[in-house]
Every structure is written in structure tokens, then in C-alpha cells.
Phi, psi and omega in degrees: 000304153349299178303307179290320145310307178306306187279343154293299163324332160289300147316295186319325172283355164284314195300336194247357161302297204263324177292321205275303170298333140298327173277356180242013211267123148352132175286154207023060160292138182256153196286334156320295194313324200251043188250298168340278170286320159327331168305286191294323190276310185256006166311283156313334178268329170264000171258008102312348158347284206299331188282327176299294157358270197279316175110002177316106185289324170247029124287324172308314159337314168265350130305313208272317175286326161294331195273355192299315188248017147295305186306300191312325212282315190280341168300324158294314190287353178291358180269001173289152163326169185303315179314319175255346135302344154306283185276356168279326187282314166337277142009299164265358170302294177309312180314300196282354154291290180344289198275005140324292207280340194288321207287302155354288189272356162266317178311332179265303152350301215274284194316333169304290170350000000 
């Protein structure tokens, strides 16, 4: 059940991570540019896929350390105007559910152990 959150809570902070970059992105932006930085800003967090996946307690473990600095990046931005405070408060919710569940799913991984 655990697992099955986790990786729903998780596609979702991609989906709204990488869509909110695309929707805020300045108009006639060109669609490379804004693939490119979707690349670059969430790129570690989807080279964490497989720790979503398998349910691996120390790839979770290094999920949970990524997301630290996620955690950090969307805290700042909660200090933007509303469009972008919107999807920050978003943003970060999902960020500390992640890492909630991730944290969880090692704690249940070690009592299996």
C-alpha cells in the first residue's frame, strides 16, 4: 500500500513539476528550451524512477536525499507572486509526501529484513 502511494505521489510531482514549467513558461518560448530545462531541473528525480519502482530501500534512501534539495528549491519559491506560490505550495506538499512514504517504505523494507 505503502509502495502504491509512493509511486502515485510521486508521478504526480513529476506531472506538476515539468507541466508548471511548461505553463509559466514566457510566451514564444521556443519547445526545445522548455524540454531542455524539464531535462535539467527534474532529471535526477526521474534517474530516481527505479527506487519508485522496485521499492529498494537504499535507492530509496537516495530518493529521500534528493528530495531534501527539492524540498529546499520549492520553499523558496513559495515566496513568489500567486501563480508561482500556487504550484509551490503544490510542489511542496508532494515533495514531504514523497519523502514521507519513501522513508516509510525503508522502515518497512528494514522489519521485513
Amino acid at each position: 500500500m505503502i509502495l502504491l502511494l509512493l509511486r502515485l505521489s510521486y508521478l504526480l510531482l513529476l506531472i506538476i513539476g515539468i507541466t508548471g514549467l511548461f505553463s509559466l513558461a514566457p510566451p514564444g518560448v521556443h519547445i526545445v528550451s522548455s524540454i531542455l530545462m524539464a531535462l535539467i531541473l527534474y532529471g535526477p528525480l526521474l534517474l530516481m524512477s527505479p527506487a519508485v519502482i522496485s521499492g529498494n530501500k537504499r535507492q530509496a534512501t537516495w530518493l529521500c536525499f534528493i528530495l531534501l534539495f527539492y524540498f529546499c528549491g520549492f520553499a523558496v519559491q513559495l515566496l513568489d507572486p500567486p501563480p508561482i506560490r500556487t504550484l509551490a505550495i503544490a510542489k511542496t506538499t508532494l515533495t514531504v509526501v514523497v519523502f514521507v512514504l519513501a522513508a516509510l517504505q525503508i522502515r518497512q523494507k528494514q522489519h521485513a529484513d
